[in-house]
C-alpha positions as CSV (number, residue, x, y, z in Angstrom):
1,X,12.7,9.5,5.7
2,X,10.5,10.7,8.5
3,X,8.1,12.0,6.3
4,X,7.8,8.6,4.8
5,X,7.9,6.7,8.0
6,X,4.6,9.1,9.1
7,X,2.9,8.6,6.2
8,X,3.2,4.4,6.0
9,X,2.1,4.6,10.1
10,X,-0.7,6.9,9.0
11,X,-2.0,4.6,6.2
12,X,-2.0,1.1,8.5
13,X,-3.3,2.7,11.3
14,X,-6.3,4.5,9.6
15,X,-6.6,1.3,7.1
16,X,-6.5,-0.8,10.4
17,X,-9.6,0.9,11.9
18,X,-11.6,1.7,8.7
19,X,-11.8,-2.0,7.6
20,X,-13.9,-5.2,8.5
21,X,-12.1,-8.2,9.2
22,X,-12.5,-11.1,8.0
23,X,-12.8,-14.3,9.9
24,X,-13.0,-17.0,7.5
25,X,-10.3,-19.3,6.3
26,X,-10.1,-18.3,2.5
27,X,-11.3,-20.5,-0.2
28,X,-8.6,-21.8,-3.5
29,X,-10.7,-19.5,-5.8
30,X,-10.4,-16.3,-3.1
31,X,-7.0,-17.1,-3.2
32,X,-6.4,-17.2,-6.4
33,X,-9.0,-13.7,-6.6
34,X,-6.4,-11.7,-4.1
35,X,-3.3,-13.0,-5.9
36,X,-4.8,-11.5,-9.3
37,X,-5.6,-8.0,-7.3
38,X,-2.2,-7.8,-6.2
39,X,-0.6,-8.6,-9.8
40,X,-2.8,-6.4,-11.6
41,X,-2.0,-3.6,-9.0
42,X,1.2,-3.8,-9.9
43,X,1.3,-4.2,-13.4
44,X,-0.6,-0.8,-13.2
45,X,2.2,0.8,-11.1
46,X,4.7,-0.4,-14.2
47,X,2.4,1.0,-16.3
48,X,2.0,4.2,-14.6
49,X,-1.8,4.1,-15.0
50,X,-3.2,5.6,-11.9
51,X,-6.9,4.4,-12.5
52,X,-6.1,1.1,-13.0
53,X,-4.3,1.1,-9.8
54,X,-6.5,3.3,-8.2
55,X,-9.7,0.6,-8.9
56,X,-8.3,-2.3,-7.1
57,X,-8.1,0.0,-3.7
58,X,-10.6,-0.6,-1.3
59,X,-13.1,2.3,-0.6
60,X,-11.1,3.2,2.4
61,X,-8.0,3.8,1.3
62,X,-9.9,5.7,-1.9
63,X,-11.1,8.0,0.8
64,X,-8.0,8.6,2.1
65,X,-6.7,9.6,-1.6
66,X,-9.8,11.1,-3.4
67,X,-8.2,10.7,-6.5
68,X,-6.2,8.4,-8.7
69,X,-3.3,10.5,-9.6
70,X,-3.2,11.1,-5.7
71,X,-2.8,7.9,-5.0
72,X,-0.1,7.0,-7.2
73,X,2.2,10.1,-6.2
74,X,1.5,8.7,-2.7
75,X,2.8,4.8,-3.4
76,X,5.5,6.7,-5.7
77,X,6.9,8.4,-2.9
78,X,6.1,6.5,0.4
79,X,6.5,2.8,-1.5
80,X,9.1,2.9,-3.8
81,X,9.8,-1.0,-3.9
82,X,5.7,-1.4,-4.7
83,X,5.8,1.6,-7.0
84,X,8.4,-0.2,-9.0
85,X,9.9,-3.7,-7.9
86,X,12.7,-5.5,-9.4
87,X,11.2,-8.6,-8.6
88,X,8.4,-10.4,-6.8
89,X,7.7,-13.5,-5.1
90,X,4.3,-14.7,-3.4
91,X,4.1,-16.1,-0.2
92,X,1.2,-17.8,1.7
93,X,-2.2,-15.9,2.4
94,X,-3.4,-16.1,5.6
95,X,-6.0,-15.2,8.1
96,X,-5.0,-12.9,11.0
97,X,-6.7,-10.7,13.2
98,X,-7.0,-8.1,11.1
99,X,-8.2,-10.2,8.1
100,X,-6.9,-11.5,5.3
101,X,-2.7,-10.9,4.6
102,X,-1.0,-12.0,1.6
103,X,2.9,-11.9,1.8
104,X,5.1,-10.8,-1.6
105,X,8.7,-10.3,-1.2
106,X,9.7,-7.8,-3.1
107,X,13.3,-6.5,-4.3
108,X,12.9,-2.9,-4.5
109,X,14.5,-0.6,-7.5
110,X,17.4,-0.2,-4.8
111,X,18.1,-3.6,-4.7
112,X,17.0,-4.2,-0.9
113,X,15.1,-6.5,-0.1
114,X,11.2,-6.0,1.7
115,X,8.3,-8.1,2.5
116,X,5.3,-6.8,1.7
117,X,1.6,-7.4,3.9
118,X,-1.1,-6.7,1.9
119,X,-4.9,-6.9,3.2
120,X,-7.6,-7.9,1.7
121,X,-11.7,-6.2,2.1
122,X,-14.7,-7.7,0.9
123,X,-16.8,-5.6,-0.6
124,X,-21.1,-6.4,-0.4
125,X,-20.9,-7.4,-3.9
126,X,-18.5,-10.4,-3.1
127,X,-15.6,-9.1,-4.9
128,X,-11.9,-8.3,-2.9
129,X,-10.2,-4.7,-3.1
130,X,-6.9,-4.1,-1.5
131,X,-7.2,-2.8,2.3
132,X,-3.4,-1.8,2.9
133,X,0.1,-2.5,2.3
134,X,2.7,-2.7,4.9
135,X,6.1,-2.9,3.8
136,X,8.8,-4.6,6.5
137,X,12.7,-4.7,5.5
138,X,13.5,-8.5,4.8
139,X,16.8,-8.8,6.9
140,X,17.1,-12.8,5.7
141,X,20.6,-13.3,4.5
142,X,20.3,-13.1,0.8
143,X,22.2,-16.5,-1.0
């Protein structure tokens, strides 16, 4: 578990100074553009298919993982309720100080319950890649 706790503190801190923020409120359509990465990510993960995951990472966190297959061993291990969720529910997107953040609650494969950040990059073409994921146990009372 320490190993794991390492490597999620590693990932948001060097994600957290390796990306630009963003400072605008988000638009419908860019909202609807970062839901879409975040689903397609993780249809990838159920699929097991590395590149597909792999492309909708931002260039910094591709650094940081110079390869597909690395980068899905890494969210295998380290992100087990990303790798593969039960279920998923999306929550609001929001600006913060380090840019854009869209909440998902997520039931892992264990059956506990996480909420996870991700953040958002805009790249110079205009398009979004995926800047980070920060998972925090969800410790709301389940009904």
């Amino acid at each position: 578990m320490t190993r794991i706790a390492f490597t999620i503190v590693f990932l948001m801190a060097t994600a957290l100074f390796s990306s630009v923020a963003i400072a605008a409120e988000p638009s419908v359509a860019d909202k609807g553009a970062l839901k879409q990465l975040v689903q397609g990510q993780l249809d990838a993960f159920q699929r097991d298919d590395g590149v597909a995951a792999y492309g909708y990472a931002a260039p910094g966190i591709q650094r940081m993982f110079p390869s597909p297959d690395i980068f899905l061993g890494m969210v295998r291990e380290a992100y087990p309720p990303i790798y593969r969720p039960r279920s998923i529910a999306y929550g609001e997107i929001a600006d913060s100080p380090i840019g854009l953040v869209q909440k998902v609650y997520v039931t892992g494969p264990d059956g506990k319950n996480w909420i996870a950040l991700y953040r958002f990059e805009k790249q110079p073409d205009g398009s979004w890649k995926i800047a980070g994921c920060t998972l925090i146990k969800d410790t709301a009372p389940t009904i």
